[in-house]
C-alpha positions in Angstrom: -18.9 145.7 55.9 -15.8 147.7 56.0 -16.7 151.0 56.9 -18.5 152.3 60.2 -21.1 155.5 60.5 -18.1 157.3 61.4 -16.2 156.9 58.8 -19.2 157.7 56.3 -20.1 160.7 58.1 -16.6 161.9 57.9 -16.2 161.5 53.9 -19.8 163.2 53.8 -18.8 165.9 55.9 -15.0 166.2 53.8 -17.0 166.1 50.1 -19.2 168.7 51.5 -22.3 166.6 51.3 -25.8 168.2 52.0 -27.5 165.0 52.8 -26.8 161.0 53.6 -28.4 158.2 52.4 -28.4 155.0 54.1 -31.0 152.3 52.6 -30.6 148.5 52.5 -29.8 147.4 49.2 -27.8 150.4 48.2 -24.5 151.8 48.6 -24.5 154.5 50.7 -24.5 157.9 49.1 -24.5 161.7 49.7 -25.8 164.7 47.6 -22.8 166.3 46.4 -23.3 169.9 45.1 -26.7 168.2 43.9 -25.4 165.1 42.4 -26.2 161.5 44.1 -22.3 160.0 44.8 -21.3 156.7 46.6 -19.9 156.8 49.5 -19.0 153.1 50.0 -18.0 150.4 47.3 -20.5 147.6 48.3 -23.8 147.4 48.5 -25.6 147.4 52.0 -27.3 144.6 53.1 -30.4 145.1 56.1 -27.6 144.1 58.9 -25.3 146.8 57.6 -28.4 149.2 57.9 -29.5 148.5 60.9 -25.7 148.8 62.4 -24.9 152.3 60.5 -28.2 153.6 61.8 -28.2 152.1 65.8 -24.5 153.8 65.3 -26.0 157.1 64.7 -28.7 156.8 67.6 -25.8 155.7 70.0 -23.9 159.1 69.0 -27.1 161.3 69.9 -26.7 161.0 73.4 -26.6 157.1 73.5 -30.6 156.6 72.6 -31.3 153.4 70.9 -33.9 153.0 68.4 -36.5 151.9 70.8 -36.5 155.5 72.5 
């Protein structure tokens, strides 16, 4: 996978996205002034998932997803 939670969260954040969607099996999207839009190119496969979310956990305050 090319991208990183990061750099999702930041082209969210810059399309003025309301929410994220991160699901296996999916590219990842935001709702964009109500419209689903992709955020990546490819599809996410469980590993991706599980890295883009653990990467979210680890920037609020360095929990993992066993906390």
């Amino acid at each position: 996978m090319a991208l990183n939670i990061v750099d999702i969260l930041k082209r969210a954040v810059d399309s003025g996205a309301a929410d994220v969607f991160i699901v296996a099996g999916t590219n990842a999207c935001a709702r964009i002034n109500g419209e689903i839009r992709l955020l990546t190119e490819e599809r996410l496969m469980p590993d991706d998932t599980l890295h883009l979310v653990s990467g979210i956990y680890r920037m609020a305050g360095g929990r993992s997803m066993a906390d």
